[in-house]
Residue frames as qw, qx, qy, qz and C-alpha x, y, z in Angstrom:
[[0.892, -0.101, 0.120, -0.424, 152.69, 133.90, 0.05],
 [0.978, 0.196, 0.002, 0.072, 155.82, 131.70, -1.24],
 [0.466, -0.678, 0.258, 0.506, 159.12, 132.18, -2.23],
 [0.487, 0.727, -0.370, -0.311, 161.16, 133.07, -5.15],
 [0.830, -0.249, 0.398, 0.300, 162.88, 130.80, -6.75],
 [0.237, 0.758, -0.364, -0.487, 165.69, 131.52, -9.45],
 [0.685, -0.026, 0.702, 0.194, 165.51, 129.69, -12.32],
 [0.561, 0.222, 0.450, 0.658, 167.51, 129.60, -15.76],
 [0.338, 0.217, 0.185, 0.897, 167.93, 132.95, -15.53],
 [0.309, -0.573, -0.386, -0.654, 164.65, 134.29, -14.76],
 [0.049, 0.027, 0.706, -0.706, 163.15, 134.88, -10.78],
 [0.410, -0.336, -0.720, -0.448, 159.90, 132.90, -10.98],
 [0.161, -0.326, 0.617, -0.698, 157.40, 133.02, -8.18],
 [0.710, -0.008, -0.670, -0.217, 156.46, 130.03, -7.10],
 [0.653, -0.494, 0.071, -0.570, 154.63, 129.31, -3.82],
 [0.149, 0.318, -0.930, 0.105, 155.94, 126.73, -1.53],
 [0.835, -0.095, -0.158, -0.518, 153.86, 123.86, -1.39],
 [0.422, -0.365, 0.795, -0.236, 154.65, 121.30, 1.53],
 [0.762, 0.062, -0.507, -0.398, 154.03, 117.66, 0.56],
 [0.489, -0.500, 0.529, -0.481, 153.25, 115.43, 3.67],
 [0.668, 0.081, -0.733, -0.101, 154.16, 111.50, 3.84],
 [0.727, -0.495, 0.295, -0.374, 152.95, 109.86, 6.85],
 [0.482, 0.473, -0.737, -0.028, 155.44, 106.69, 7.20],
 [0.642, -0.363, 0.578, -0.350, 154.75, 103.28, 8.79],
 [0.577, 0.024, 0.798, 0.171, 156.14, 99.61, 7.85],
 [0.622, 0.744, 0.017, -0.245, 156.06, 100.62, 4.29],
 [0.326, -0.602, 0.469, 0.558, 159.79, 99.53, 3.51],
 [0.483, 0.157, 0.766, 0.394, 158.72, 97.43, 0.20],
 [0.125, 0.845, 0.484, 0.191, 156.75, 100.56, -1.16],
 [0.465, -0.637, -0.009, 0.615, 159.20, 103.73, 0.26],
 [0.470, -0.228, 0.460, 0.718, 161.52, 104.28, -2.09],
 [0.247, 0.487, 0.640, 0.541, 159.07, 104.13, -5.14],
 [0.239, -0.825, -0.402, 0.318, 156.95, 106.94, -2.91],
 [0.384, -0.661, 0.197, 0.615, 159.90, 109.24, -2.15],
 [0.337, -0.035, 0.455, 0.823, 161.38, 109.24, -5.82],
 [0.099, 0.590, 0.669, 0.441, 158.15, 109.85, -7.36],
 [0.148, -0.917, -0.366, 0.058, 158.03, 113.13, -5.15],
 [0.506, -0.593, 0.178, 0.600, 161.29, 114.12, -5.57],
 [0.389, 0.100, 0.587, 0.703, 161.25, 113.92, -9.33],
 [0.252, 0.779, 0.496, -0.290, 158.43, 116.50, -9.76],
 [0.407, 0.341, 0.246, 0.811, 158.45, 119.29, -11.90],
 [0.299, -0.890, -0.221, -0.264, 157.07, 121.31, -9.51],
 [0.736, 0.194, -0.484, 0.432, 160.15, 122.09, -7.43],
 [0.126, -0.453, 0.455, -0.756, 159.86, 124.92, -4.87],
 [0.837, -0.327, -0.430, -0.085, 158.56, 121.74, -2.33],
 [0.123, -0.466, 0.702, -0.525, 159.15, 121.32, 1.15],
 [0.694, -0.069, -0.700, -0.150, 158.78, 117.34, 1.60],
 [0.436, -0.511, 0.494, -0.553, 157.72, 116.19, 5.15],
 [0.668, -0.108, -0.735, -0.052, 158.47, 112.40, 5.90],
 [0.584, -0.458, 0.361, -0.565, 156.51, 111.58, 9.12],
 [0.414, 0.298, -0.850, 0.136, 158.09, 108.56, 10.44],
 [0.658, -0.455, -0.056, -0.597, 154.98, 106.84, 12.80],
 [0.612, -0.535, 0.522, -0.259, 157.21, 104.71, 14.50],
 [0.870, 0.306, -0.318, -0.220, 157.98, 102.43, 12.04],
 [0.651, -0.583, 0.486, 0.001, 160.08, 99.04, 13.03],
 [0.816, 0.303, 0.402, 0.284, 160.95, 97.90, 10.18],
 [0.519, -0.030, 0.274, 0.809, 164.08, 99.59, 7.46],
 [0.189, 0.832, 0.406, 0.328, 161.44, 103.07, 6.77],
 [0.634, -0.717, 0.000, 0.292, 163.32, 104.88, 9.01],
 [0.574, -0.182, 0.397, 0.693, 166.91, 104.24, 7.47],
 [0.354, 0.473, 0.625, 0.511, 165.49, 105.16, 4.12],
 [0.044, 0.942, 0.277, 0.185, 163.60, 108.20, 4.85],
 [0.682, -0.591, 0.155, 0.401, 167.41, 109.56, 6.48],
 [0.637, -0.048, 0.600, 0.481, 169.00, 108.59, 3.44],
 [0.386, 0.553, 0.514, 0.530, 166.95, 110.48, 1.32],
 [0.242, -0.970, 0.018, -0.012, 167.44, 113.79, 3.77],
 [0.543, -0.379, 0.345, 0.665, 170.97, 113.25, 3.14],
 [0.532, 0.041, 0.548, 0.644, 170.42, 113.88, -0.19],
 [0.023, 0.672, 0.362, 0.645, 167.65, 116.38, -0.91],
 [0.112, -0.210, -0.654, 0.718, 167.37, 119.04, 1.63],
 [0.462, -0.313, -0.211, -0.803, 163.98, 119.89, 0.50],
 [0.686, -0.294, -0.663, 0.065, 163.51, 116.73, 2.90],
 [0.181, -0.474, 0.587, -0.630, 162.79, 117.06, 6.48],
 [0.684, -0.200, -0.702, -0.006, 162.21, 113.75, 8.59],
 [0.332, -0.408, 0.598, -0.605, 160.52, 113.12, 11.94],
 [0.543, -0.080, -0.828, -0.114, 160.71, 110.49, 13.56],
 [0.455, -0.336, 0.080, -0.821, 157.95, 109.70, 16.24],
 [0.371, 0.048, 0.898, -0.233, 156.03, 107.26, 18.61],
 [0.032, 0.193, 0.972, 0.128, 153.53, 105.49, 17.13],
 [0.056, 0.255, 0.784, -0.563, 149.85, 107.22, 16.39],
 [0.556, 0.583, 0.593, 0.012, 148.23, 106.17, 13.42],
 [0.500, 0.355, 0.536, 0.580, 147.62, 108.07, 10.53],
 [0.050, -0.879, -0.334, -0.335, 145.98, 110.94, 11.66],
 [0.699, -0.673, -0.097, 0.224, 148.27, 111.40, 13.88],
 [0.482, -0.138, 0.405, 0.765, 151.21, 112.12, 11.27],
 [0.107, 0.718, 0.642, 0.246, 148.88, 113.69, 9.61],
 [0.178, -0.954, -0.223, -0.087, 148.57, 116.57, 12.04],
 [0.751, -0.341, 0.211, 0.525, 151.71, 115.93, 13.08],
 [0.513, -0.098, 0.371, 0.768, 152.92, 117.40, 9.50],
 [0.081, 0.818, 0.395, 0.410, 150.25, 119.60, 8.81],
 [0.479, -0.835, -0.115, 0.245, 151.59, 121.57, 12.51],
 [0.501, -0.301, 0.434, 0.686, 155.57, 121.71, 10.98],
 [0.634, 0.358, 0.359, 0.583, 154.88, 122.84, 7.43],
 [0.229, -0.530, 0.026, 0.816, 155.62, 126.21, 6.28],
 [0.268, 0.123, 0.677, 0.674, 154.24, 125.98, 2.86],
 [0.209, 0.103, -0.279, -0.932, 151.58, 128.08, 1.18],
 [0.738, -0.020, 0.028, -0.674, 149.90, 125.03, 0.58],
 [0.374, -0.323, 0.862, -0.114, 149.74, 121.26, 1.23],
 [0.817, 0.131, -0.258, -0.498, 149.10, 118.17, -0.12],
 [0.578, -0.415, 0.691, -0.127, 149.56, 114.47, 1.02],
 [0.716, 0.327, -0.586, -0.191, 150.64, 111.40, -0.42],
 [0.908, -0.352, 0.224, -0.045, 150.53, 107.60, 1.49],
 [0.452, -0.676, 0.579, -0.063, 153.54, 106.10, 1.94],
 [0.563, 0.057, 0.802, 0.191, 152.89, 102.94, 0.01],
 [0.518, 0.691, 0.499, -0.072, 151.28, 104.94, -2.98],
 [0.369, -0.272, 0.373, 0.806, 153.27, 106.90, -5.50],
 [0.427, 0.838, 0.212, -0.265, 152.17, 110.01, -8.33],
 [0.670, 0.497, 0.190, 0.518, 153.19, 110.90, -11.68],
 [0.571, -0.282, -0.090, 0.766, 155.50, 113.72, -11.96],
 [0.020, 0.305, 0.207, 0.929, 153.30, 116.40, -12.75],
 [0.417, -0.685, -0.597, 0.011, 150.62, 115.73, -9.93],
 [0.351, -0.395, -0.263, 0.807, 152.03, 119.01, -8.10],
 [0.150, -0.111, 0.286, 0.940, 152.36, 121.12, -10.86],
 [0.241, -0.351, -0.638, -0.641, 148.59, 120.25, -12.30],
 [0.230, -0.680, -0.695, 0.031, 147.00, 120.79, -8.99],
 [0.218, -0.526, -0.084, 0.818, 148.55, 124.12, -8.15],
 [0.029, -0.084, 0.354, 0.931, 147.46, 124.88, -11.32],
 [0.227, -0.625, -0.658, -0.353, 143.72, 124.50, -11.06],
 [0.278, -0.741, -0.419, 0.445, 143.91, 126.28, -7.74],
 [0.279, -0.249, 0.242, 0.895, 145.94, 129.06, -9.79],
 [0.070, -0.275, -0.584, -0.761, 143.60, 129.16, -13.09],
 [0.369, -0.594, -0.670, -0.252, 140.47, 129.09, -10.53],
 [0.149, -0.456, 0.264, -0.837, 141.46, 131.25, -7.63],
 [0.788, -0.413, -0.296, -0.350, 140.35, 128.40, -5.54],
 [0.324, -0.601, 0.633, -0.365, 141.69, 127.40, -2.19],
 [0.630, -0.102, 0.766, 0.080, 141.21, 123.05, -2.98],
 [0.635, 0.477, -0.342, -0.503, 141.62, 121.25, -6.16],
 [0.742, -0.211, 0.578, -0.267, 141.40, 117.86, -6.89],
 [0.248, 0.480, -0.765, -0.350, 142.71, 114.64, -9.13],
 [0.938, -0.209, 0.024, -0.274, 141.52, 111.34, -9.96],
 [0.518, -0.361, 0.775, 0.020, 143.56, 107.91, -9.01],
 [0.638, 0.286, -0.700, -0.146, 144.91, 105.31, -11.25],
 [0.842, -0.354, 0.325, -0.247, 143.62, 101.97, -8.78],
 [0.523, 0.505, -0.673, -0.139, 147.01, 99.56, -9.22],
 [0.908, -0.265, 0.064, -0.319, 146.93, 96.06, -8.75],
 [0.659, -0.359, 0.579, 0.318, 149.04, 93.30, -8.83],
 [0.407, 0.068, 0.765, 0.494, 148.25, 92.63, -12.68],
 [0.253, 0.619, 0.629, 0.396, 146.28, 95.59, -13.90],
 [0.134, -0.213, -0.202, 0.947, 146.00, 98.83, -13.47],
 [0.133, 0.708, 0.686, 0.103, 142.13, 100.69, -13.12],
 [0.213, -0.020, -0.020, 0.977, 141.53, 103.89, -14.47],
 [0.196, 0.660, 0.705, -0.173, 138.66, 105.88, -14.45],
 [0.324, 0.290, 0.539, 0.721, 137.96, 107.60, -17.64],
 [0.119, -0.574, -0.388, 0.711, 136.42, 110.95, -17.81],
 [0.661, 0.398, 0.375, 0.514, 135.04, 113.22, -20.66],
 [0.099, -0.973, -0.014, -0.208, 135.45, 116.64, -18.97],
 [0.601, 0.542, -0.300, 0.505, 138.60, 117.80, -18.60],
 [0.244, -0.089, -0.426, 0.866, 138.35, 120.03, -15.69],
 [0.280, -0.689, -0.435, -0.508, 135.32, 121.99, -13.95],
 [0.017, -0.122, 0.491, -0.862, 134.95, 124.32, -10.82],
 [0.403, -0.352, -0.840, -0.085, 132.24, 123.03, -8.35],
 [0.278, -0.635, 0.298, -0.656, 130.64, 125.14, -5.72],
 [0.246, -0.253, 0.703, -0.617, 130.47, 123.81, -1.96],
 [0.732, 0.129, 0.295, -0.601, 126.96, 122.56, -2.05],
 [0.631, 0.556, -0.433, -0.324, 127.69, 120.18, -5.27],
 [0.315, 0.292, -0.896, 0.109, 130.96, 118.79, -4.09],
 [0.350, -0.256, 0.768, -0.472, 129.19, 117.98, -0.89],
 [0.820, 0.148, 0.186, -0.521, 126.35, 116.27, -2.53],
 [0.749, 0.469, -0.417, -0.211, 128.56, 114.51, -4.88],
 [0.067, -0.464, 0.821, -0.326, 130.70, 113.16, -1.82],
 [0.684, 0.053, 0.240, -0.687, 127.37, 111.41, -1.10],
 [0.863, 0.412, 0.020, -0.292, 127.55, 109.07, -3.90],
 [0.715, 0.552, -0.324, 0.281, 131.36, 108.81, -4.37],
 [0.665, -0.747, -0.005, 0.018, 133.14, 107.81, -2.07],
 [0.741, 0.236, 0.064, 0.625, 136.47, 108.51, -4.00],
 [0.124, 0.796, -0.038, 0.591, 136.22, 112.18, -3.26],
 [0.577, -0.814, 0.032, -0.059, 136.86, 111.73, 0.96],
 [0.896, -0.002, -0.107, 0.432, 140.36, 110.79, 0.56],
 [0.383, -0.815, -0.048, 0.432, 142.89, 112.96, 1.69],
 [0.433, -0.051, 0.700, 0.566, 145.29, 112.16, -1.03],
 [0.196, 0.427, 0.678, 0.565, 144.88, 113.47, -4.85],
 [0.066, 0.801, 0.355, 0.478, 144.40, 117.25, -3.52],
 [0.353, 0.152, -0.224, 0.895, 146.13, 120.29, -2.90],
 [0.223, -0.811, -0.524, 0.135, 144.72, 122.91, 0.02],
 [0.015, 0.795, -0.031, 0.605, 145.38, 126.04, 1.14],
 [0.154, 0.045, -0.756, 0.635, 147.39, 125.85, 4.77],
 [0.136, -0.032, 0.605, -0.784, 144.79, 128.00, 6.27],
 [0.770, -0.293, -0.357, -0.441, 141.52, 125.82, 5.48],
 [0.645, -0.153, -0.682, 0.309, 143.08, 123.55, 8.72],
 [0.041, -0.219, 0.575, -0.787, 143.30, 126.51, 11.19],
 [0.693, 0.015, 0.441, -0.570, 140.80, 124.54, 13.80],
 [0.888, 0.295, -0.154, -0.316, 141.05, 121.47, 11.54],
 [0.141, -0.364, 0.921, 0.003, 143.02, 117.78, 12.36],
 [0.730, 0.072, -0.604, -0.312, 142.48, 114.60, 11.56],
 [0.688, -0.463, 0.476, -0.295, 140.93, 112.70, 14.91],
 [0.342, 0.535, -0.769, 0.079, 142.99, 110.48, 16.20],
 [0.482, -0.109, 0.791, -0.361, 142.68, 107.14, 16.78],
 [0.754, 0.464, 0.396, -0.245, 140.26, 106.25, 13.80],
 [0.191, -0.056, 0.752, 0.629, 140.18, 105.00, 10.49],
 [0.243, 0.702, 0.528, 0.412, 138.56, 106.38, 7.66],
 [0.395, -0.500, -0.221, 0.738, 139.93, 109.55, 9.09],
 [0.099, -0.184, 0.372, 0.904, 139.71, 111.43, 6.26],
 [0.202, -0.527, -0.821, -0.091, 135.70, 111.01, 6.37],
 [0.314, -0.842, -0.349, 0.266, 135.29, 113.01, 9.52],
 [0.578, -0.409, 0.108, 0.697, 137.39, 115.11, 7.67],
 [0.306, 0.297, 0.614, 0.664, 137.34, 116.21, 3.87],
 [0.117, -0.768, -0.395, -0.489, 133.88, 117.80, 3.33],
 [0.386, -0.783, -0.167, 0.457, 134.78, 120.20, 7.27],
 [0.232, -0.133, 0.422, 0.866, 137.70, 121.36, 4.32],
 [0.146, 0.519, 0.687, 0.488, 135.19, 121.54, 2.08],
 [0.235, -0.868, -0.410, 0.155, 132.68, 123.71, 4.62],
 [0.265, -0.777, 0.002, 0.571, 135.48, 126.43, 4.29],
 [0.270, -0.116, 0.652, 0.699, 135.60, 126.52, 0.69],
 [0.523, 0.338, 0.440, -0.647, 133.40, 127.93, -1.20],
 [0.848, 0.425, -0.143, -0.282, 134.50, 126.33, -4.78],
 [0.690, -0.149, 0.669, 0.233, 136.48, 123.26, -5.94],
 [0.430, 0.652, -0.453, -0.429, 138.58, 123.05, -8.82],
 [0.805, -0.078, 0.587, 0.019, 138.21, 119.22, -9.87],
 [0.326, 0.632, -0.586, -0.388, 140.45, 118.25, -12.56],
 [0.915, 0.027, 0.255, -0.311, 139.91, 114.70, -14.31],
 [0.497, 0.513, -0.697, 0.065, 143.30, 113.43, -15.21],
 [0.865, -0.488, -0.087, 0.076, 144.74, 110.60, -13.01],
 [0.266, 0.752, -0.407, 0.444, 147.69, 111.68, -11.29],
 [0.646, -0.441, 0.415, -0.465, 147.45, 109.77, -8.36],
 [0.754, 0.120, -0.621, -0.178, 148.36, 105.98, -8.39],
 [0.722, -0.423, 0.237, -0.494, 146.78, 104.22, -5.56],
 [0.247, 0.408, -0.877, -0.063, 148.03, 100.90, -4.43],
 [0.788, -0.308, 0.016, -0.534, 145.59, 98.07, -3.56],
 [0.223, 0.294, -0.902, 0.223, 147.24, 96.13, -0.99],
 [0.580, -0.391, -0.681, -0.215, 145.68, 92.95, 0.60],
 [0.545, -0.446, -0.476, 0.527, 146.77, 94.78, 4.11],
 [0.204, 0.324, -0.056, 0.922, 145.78, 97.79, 3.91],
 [0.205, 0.008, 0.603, -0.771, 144.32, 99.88, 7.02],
 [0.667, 0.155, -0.032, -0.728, 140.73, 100.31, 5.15],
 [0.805, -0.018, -0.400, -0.437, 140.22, 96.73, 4.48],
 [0.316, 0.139, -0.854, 0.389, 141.26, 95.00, 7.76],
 [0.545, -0.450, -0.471, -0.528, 138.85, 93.83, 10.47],
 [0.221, 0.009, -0.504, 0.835, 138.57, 95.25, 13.56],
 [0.008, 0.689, 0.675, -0.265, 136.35, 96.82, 15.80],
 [0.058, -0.547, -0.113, 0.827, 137.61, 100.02, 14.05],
 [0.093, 0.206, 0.731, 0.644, 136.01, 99.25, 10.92],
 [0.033, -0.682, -0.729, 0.054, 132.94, 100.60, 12.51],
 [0.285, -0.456, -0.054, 0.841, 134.55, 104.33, 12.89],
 [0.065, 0.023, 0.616, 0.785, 133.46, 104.73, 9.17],
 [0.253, -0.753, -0.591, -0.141, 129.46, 104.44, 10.44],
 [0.462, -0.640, -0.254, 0.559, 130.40, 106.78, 13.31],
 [0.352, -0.369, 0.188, 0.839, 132.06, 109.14, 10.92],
 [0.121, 0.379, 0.715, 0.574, 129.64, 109.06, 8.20],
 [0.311, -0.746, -0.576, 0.118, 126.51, 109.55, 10.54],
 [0.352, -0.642, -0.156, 0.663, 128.58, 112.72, 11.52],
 [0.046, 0.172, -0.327, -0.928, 129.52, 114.43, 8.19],
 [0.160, -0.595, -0.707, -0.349, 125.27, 113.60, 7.29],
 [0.430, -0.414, -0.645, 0.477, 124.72, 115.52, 10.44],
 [0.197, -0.421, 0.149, 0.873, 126.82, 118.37, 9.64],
 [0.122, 0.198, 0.778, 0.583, 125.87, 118.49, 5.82],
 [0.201, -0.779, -0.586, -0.099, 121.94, 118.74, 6.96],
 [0.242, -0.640, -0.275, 0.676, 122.74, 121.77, 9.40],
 [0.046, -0.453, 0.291, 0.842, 123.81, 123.89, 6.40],
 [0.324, 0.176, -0.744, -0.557, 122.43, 122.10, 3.27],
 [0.610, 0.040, 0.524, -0.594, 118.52, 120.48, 4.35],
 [0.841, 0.255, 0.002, -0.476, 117.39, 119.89, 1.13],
 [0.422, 0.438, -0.775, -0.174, 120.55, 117.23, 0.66],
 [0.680, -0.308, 0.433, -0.505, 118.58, 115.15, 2.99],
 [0.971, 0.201, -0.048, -0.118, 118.08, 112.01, 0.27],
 [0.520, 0.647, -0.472, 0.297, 122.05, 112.67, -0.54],
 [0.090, -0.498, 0.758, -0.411, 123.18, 112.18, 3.25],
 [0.763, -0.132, 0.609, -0.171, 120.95, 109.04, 3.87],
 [0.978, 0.185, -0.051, 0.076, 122.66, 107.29, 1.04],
 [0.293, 0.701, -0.553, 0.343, 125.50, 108.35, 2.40],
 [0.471, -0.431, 0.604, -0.477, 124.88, 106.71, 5.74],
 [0.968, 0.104, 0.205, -0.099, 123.47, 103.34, 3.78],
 [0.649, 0.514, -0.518, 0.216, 127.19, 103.17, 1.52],
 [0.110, -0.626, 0.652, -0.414, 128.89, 103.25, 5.11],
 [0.517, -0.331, 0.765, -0.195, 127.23, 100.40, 6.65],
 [0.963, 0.196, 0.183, -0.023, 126.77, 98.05, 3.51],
 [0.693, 0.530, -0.463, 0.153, 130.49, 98.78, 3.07],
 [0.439, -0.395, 0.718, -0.367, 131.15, 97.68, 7.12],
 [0.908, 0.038, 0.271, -0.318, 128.59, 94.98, 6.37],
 [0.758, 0.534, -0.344, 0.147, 131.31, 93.83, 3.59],
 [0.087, -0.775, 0.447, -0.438, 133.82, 94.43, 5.84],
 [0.134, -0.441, 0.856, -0.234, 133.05, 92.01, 8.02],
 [0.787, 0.154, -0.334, -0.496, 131.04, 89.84, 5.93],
 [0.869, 0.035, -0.492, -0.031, 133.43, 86.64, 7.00],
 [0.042, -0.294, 0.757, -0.582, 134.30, 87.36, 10.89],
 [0.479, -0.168, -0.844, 0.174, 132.60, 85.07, 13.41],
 [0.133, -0.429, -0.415, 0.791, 132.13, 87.81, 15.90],
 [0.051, -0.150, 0.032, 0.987, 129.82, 90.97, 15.47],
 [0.012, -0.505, -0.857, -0.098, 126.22, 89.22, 15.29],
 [0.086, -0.751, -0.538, 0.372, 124.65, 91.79, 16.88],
 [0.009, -0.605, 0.248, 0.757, 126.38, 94.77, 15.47],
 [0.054, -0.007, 0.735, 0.676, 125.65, 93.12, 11.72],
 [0.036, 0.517, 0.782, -0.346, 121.76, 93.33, 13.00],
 [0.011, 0.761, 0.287, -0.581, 121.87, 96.74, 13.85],
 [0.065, -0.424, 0.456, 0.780, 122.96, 97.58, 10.07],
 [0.009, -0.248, -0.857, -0.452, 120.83, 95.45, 8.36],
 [0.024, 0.586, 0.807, -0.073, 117.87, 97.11, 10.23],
 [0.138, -0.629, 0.014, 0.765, 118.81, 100.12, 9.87],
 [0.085, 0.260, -0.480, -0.834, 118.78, 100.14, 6.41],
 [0.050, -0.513, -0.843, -0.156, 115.48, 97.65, 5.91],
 [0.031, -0.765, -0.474, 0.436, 113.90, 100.85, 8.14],
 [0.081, -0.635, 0.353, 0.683, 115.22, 103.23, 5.07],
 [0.453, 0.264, 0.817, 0.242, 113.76, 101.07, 2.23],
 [0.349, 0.652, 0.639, 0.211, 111.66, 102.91, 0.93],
 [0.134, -0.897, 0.113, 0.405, 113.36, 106.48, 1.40],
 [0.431, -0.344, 0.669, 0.498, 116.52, 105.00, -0.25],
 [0.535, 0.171, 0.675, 0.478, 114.66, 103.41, -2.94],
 [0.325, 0.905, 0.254, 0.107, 112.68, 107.26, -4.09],
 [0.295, -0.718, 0.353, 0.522, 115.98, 108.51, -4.32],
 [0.667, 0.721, -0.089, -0.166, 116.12, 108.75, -8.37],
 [0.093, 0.856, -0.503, 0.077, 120.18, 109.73, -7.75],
 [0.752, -0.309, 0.571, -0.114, 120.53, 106.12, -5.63],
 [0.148, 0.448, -0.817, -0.332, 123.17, 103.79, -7.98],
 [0.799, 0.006, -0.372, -0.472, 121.79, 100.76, -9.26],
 [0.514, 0.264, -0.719, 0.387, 124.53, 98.75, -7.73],
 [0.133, -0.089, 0.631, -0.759, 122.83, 99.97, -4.25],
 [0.697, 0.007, 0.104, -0.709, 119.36, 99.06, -4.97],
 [0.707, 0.319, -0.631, 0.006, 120.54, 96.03, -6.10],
 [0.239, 0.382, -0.438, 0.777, 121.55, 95.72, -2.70],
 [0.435, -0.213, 0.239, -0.841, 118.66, 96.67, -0.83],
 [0.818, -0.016, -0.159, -0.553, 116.77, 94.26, -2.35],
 [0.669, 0.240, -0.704, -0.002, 118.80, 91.36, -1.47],
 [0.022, 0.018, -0.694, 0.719, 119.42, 92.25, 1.99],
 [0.544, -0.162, 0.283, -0.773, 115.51, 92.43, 1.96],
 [0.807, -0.041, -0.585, -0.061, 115.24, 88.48, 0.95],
 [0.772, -0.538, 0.153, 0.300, 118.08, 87.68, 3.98],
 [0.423, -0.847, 0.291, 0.138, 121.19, 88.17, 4.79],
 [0.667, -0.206, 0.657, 0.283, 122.90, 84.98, 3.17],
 [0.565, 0.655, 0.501, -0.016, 121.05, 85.66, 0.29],
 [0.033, 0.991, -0.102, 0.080, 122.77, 89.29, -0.18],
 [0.321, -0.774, 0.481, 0.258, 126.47, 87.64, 0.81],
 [0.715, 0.128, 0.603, 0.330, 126.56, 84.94, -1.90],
 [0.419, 0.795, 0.349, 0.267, 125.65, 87.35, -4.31],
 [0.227, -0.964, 0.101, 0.092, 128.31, 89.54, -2.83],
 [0.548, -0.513, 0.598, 0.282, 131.08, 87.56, -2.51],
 [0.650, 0.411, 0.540, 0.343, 130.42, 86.38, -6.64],
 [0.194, 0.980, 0.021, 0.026, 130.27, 90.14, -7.56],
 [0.321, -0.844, 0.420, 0.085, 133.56, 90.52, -5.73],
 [0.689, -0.260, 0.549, 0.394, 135.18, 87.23, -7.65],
 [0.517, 0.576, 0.514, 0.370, 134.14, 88.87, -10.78],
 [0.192, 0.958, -0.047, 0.207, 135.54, 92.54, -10.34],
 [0.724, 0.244, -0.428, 0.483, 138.54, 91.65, -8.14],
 [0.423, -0.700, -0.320, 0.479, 137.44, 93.40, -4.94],
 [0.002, 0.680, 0.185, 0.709, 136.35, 97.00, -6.37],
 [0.063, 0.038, -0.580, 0.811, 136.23, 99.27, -3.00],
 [0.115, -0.415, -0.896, 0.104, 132.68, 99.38, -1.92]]
């Protein structure tokens, strides 16, 4: 399933385990990326920098560091998004198993080693880390008092529901062959939405480990918080894994309509201060007024959302003042 590798003396086997970087205009973030995957202590790695057309010095750099490790292999490509490198390096690796890391984000040097080992100690086929959220001036962590636990299928999915930290791609290691018949669609953001929990659907447990090993960067440009008409992809995509979810798993019925209300009161944020999209901010707000009272017998339903509900059921303004104060008091938490 891997190769051998010889070390100090001994012939260890140790599974190669691709690690995909998608790369675009990232030059001021690169470097920090790259070292922080080279320096693992996991070593039998086979690093894939996916170069998405960048125009700016990511390129040079990602060269530079294939001069120097040849666990590196670099392509460079037209333009086509994220999902697009994505599949792009999921098609080229060769490893055993994969994990990804953004481009502008950067892990501690044992994030390999500790997810291969849950998938090892469980005999599971995904395992998962949390994120260290870093700001300019602070760094959030989220604190845990379980160490580690194996989830079945049903679970994670429900718990995706509520958390919307678990859809990233990032901050977990697969098995190659959960993708056969699996890509990230191109063309969207939140990509990793219409994505995650399909892994999931071919898994029947998850080995979630509660360290942070991950270390997320919150830039003020990043894809997920820009405003566009693709900010809506994230309804579209939501509405789809609820869909799916229900086919197999009925009774999560409460669990996938608050999954469909986070999506559009985090769009509604989204584009809380564009000019444009009157009609489209309607159709969200009635949607979820027509879901009142489902939403609110949902026991499982965060306060922070009901909170929520009710405001949007005063009005509209009512619900963004009280938004936009939340948001000068936490420092723009993700939604």
């Amino acid at each position: 399933m891997g190769e051998y590798v010889f070390m100090f003396g001994r012939t260890l086997c140790e599974p190669l385990i691709t690690v995909i970087v998608p790369v675009y205009n990232v030059e001021l973030y690169l470097k920090k990326c790259i070292d922080s995957i080279v320096n693992q202590t996991y070593r039998n790695l086979e690093i894939i920098l996916v170069d998405d057309g960048s125009t700016d010095s990511c390129p040079k750099i990602c060269d530079e560091y294939a001069k120097k490790d040849t666990r590196i292999t670099v392509y460079h490509k037209e333009n086509g998004g994220l999902s697009d490198a994505r599949n792009y390096g999921i098609d080229r690796s060769t490893g055993a198993f994969l994990t990804f890391i953004d481009s502008d984000d950067y892990i501690d040097n044992t994030y390999v080693k500790y997810l291969y080992g849950l998938l090892n100690k469980y005999n599971t086929k995904i395992s998962s880390c949390l994120c260290k959220i870093v700001f300019k001036d602070k760094i959030q962590e989220k604190k845990c008092d379980v160490k580690e636990e194996i989830v079945d299928q049903k679970d994670y999915l429900g718990r995706m529901c509520y958390d919307s930290t678990l859809f990233p791609a990032w901050g977990k290691m697969y098995a190659k062959e959960l993708f056969e018949g699996i890509r990230y669609p191109k063309g969207f953001v939140f990509e990793d939405t219409g994505t995650t929990y399909k892994l999931i659907f071919n898994c029947d447990k998850i080995a979630c480990g509660y360290e942070s090993k991950y270390n997320y960067i919150m830039r003020d440009v990043s894809i997920s918080h820009t405003c566009n008409d693709k900010v809506f992809h994230l309804i579209y995509l939501a509405d789809a894994m609820a869909v799916d979810i229900l086919k197999k798993y009925s009774d999560l019925n409460k669990d996938t309509l608050r999954l469909q209300f986070w999506a559009r009161v985090s769009t509604l944020n989204r584009i809380m201060n564009a000019n444009s999209y009157c009609k489209e901010r309607k159709q969200i707000i009635d949607f979820i007024l027509s879901r009142k009272s489902d939403l609110l017998q949902n026991n499982d339903l965060p306060m922070r959302d009901k909170v929520a509900l009710r405001l949007l059921s005063i009005n509209y303004i009512v619900y963004k003042w009280c938004w936009l104060m939340y948001l000068r008091f936490t420092r723009g938490k993700n939604c």
